[in-house]
C-alpha positions as CSV (number, residue, x, y, z in Angstrom):
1,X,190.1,13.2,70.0
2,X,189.4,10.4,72.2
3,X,189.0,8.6,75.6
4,X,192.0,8.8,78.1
5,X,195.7,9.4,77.5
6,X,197.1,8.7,73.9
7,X,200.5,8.9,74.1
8,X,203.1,8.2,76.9
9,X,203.3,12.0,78.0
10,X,199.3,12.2,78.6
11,X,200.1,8.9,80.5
12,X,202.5,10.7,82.7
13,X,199.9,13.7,83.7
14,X,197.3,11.0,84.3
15,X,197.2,12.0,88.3
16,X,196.4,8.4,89.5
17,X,195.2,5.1,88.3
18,X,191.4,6.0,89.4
19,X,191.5,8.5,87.2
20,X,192.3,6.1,84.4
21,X,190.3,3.8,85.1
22,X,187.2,6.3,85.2
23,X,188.3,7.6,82.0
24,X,188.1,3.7,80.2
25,X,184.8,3.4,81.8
26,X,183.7,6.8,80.3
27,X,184.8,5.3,77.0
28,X,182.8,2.0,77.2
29,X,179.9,3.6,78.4
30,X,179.6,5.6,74.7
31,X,179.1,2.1,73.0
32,X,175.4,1.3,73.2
33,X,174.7,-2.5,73.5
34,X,170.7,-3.6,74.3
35,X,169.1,-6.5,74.4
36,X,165.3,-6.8,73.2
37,X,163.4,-8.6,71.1
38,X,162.1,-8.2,66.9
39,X,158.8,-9.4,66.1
40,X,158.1,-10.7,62.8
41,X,154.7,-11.0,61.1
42,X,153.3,-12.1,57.9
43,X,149.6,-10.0,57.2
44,X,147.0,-10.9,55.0
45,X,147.0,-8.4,52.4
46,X,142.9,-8.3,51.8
47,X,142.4,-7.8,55.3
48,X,145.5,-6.8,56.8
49,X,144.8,-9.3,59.7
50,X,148.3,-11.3,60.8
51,X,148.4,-15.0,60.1
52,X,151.2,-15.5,61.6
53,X,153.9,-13.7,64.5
54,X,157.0,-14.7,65.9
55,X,159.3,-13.4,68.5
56,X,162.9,-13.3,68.1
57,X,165.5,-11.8,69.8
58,X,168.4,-12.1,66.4
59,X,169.1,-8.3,66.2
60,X,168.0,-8.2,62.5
61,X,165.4,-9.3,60.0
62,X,168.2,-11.0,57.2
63,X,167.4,-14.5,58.1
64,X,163.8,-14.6,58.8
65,X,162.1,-13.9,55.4
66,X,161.3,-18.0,54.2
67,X,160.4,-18.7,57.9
68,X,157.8,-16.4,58.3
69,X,156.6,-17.1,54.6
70,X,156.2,-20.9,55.5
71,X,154.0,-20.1,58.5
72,X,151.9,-17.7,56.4
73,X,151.6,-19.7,53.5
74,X,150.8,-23.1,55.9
75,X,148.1,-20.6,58.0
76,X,146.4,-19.6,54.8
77,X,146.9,-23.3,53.7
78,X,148.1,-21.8,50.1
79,X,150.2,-23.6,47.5
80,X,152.0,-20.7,46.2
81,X,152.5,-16.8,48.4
82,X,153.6,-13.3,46.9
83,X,155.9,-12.5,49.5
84,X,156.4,-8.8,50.1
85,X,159.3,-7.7,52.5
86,X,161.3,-4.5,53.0
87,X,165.5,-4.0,52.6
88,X,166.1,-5.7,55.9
89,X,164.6,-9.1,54.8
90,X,167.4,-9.0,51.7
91,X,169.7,-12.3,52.0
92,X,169.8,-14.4,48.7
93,X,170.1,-17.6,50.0
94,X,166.2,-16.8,52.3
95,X,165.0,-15.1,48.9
96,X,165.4,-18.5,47.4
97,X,163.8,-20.3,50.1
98,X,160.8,-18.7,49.8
């Protein structure tokens, strides 16, 4: 199993270097990449209002936990914040930030 010839006799049968070359590009084409963007907010847990947003476009949510936290808690104008955040957020060193 896999994309285009594997071995030097697969190589041989491979009828021209288009077909090849059409063959790679079938292979890339199976690895997704996309580019977007991840929103992060902080809500108010009385009212479930957001206090504070921000648009990213890092791939995951590991290093934004103590950022978003800081906004919230300087929105709210609060000394201290229960922070509650799902498995994503986890990365000691933001955990400790917080």
């Amino acid at each position: 199993m896999g994309c285009g010839p594997t071995n030097s006799t697969n190589m041989k049968q491979a009828a021209s270097m288009k077909s090849l070359v059409s063959d790679v590009l079938s292979c890339t084409r199976k690895v997704m990449l996309s580019a977007g963007y991840n929103v992060q907010t902080a809500v108010d847990d009385k009212h479930h209002l957001i206090i504070a947003h921000e648009l990213t476009n890092v791939g995951n949510d590991r290093g934004q936990l103590s950022n978003m936290a800081h906004q919230a808690r300087a929105e709210i104008g609060a000394e201290s914040l229960t922070v509650v955040a799902d498995r994503g957020y986890y990365k000691g060193l933001e955990i400790l930030a917080c």
